[in-house]
N, C-alpha and C positions, 0 to 999 in steps of 0.2 A: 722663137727667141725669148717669150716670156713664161717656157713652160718650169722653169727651175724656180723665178722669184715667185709664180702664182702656188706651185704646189707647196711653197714657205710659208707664203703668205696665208692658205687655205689649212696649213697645220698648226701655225701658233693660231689663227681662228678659233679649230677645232678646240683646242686646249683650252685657251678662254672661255667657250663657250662650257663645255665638259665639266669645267669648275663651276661655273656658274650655275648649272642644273643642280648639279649635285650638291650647292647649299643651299638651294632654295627647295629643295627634297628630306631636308633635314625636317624631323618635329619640330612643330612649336605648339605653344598652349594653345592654341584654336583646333588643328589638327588631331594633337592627341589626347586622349582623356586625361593617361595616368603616364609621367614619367618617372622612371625611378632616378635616385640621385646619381649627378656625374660620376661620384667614388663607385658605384656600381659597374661601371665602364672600365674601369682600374683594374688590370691583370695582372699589373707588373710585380713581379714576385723581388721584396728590397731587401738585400741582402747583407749580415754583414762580415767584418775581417775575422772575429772571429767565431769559431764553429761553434753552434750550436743558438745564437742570439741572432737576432733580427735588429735590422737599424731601427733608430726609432725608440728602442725603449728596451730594459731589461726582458723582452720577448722569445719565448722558447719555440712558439707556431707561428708560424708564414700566417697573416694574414689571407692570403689570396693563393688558391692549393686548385688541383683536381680533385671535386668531392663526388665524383661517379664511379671513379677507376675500380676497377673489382665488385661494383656488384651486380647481383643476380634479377634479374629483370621479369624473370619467365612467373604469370602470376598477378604480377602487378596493372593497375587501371593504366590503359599506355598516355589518354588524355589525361591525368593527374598528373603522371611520372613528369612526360615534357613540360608543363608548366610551371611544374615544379623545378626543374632544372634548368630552363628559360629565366628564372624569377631570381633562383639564388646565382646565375652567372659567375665569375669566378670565385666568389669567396671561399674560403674554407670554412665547413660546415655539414650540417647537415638537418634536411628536413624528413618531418613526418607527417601523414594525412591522413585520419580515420575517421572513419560512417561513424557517430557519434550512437547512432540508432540499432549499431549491430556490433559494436566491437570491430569493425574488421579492419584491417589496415589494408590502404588502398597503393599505398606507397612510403616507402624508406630511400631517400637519398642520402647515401653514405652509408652503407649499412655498416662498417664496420665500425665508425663515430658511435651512431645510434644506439647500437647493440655490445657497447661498448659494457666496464662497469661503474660509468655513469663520474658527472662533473657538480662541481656546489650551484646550486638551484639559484644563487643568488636574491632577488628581491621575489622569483617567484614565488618562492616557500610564502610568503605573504596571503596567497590565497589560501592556502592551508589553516593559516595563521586564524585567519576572517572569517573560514569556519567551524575554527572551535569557538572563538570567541563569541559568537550567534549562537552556538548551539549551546555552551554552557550561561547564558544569560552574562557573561561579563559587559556586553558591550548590546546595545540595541542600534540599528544602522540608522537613528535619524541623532543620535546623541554624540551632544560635542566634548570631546575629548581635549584637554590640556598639559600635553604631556612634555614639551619644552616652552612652554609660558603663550603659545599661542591656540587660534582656534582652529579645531577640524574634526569632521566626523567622518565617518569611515569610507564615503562613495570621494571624500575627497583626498583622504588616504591611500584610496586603492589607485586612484588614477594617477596621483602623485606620487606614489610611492615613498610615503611619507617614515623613515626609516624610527625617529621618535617615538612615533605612534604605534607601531608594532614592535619593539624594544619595551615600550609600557604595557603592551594589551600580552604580551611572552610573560614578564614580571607578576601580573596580575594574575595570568593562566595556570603559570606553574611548571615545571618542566614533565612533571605525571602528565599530565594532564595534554600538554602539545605532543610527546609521542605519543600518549593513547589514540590521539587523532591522527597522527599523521601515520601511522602504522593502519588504521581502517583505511586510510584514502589511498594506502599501497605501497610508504614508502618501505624502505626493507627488502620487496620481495619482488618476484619477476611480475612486470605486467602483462607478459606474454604465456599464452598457452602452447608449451611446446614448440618454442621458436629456436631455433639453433645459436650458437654461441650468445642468446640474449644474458645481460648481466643484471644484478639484484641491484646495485646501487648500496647504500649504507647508512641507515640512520643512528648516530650514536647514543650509548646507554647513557650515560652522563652526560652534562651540562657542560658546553664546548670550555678548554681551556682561556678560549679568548674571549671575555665576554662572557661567558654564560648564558642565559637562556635569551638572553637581551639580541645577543648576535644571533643567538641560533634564529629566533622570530623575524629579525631586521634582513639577515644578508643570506639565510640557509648555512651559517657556519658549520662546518665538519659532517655533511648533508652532503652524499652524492647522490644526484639524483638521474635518471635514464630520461631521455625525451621520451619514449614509450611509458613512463611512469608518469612523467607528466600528460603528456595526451589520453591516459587512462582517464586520470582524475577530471581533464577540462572535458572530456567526453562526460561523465556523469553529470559534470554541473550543468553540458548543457541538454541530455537528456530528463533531467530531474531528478536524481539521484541513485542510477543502476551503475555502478562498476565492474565493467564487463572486463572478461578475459579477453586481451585482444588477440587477433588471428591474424596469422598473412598466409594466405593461400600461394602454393608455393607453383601451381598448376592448373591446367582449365579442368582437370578432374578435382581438384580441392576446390576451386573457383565455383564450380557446381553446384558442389553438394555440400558449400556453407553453411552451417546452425551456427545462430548466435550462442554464447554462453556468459551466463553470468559468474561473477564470482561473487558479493556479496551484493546487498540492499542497503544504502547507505542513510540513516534519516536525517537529510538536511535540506528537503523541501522548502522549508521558513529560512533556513541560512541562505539558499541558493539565491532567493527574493530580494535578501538584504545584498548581497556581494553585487548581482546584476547590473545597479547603475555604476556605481565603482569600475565595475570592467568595463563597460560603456560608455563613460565618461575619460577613462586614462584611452582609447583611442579617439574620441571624439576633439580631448581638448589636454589631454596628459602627455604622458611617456610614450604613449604608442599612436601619436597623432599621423605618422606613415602609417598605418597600417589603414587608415579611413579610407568606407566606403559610400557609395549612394545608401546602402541598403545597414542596418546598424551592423556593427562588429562587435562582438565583447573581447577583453584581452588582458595580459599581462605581463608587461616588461622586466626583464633583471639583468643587470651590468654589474659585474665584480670581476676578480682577477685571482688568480687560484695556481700557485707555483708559477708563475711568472709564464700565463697565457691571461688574456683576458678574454672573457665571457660575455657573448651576449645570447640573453636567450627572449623567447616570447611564444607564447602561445594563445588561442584564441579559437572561437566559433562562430559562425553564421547566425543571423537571428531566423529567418525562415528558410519554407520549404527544405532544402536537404540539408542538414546540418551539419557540416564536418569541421573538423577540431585540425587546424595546423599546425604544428609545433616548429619552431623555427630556432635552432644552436649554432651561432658563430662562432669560433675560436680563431686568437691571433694577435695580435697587437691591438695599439685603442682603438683603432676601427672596429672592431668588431663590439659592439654594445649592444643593449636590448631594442633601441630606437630604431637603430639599423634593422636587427633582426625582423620587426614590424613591418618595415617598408616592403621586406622582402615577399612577408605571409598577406602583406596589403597587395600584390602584385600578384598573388597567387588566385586571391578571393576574386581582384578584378576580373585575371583570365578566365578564370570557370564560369565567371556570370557572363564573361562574354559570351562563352562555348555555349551559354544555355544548363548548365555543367549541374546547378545547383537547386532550377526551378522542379517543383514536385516532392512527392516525399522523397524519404530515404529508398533506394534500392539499390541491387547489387549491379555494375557496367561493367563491359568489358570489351565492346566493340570500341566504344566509340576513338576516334581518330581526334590528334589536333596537331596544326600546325602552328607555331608559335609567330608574333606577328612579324613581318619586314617590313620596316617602317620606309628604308630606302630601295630596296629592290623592285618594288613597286614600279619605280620610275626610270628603268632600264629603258620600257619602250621609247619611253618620250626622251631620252637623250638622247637616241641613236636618230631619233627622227629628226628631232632639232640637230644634231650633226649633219644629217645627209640636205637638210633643207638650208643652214647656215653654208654649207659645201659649194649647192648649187650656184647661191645667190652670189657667191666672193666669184665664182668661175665665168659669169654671167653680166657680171658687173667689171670684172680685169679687159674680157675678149669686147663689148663695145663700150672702154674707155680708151682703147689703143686699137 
């Protein structure tokens, strides 16, 4: 006679209890090392009435896209790929990862983004900036600079991304003078060796209409530049200055029989010295403070807006053992910024050190496997257990109380 209230009673249990497991299986800061932000959770793709804008803001790209769909996988490191793609979750974007130490590219998320003909470089161009200005003696990296009425030298420039300060040290450079350099660091041309549909990107002959050479140094004005062009350049800086042709092996027979290649010898050994803390400090205590690790990071954030998409981009490398350069490009409404982008390449750097990913030198991988983590699936076992034992005790406790 009490078998219909008990089995009621033993199901809204169940229920209670079920919820109950399941938040307290959630992360929290004790638990987990590195969370990335709740917006990272954010899939919901916002729409508006009329075609072609996003709510939100005069928006031409969805913030939040499939940046996998169509590409080619065969080739790639398959531990880099998943973390890679675990790390950017829905956004729209696209990353890249290359052995610093050999030119190669280990992975392209979104190839078609990537390999695109390239978006304005925004604050990045700033590292470009930093080493002409080193290498033509305009500027020495312990000297304070007063270029809107305050003080700042240049490691606290870089990390701030101090847009003044590189509008003055462009001024001072000269416009000869910044495409001579930025044309050796690769802008212009492909960074890739025989890579399929990759694009040249665009540095222009004259001094941008807006602004002039002030914007071109500050924001990348009328500067497109390729995340492959970029991961060229952060790959030199942080090998020491070889600017290599980079490569994606498209096959386990290319995967093989890998040679590095160079494409020039860049002299900016003494520059590399001065810029170092600059990138080291804008993730420690700057723009790219998502992207901090135990182990140091170097990096460099840029946020601007370019035909009514906004941009965040960043890039960055390891300080030991294996060294690889991430490049990380969001496109989409203001979500998408260079801070973000950081959090992302921060998340990427954490999972390879978990994997073990990054300890040793440089060499070429292709076995290795990774699963990306489950922070809740973990705790399957224990809720069914806790069900079947919360189960017993309600059935146990109904039959001798009546």
């Amino acid at each position: 006679m009490y078998r219909l209230p008990l089995l009621h009673l033993v199901g809204r249990a169940q229920v209670w209890v079920l919820a109950l497991s399941m938040a307290v299986s959630l992360p929290s800061s004790a638990t987990v090392k590195r969370r990335r932000p709740s917006t990272h959770r954010m899939a919901t793709r916002v729409t508006s009435p009329f075609p072609g804008i996003v709510a939100g803001g005069p928006w031409t790209e969805p913030t939040y896209a499939d940046s996998t769909g169509g590409d080619s996988i065969t080739g790639e490191d398959p531990t880099v790929r998943q973390i890679a793609m675990w790390a950017l979750g829905p956004y729209n974007g696209s990353v890249v990862v290359v052995d610093s130490s050999t030119g190669r590219i280990l992975s392209i998320l979104n190839q078609r983004l990537a390999l695109s003909t390239g978006y304005q470089p925004c604050s990045t161009f700033k590292v470009s900036v930093a080493l002409a200005a080193l290498s033509e003696k305009v500027i020495e990296p312990g000297t304070t600079n007063r270029p809107d009425g305050g003080r700042m030298h240049l490691t606290g420039a870089l990390a701030h991304s101090n847009n003044y300060f590189f509008a003055d040290l462009g001024r001072k450079l000269g416009f000869e003078k910044v495409s001579y350099y930025a044309h050796q660091f690769g802008y212009g041309e492909k960074a890739g060796l025989n890579i399929a549909g990759e694009g040249a990107g665009h540095f222009p002959l004259t001094p941008p209409h807006n602004g002039g050479v002030s914007m071109l140094t500050s924001f990348g004005e009328e500067i497109s530049q390729t995340p492959l062009q970029f991961a060229a350049l952060m790959s030199a800086i942080a090998n020491g200055g070889t600017l290599y042709c980079l490569q994606y092996p498209r096959n386990a027979q290319e995967v093989a029989s890998f040679t590095p290649k160079v494409k020039r010898k860049l002299n900016i050994e003494a520059p590399i010295f001065g810029i170092i803390p600059g990138l080291r400090e804008a993730v420690e205590r700057g723009t790219a403070r998502g992207a901090r690790q135990d182990e140091p990071i170097a990096g460099k954030t840029g946020t601007c807006s370019e035909n009514h998409v906004h941009l965040g981009w960043f890039g960055a490398f390891n300080n030991g053992g294996r060294r690889l350069v991430v490049v990380v490009l969001l496109r989409g409404g203001r979500q998408a910024t260079g801070p973000r982008a950081a959090a992302v390449a921060g998340e990427i750097y954490g999972q390879l050190g978990e994997a073990s990913y990054l300890a040793g030198p440089s060499r070429v991988r292709t076995s290795a496997q990774y699963s990306p983590p489950r922070v809740i699936g973990g705790f399957i076992l224990a809720e069914v257990l806790i069900l079947l034992c919360s189960s017993a005790i309600l059935i146990f406790w109904r039959l001798t109380h009546h």
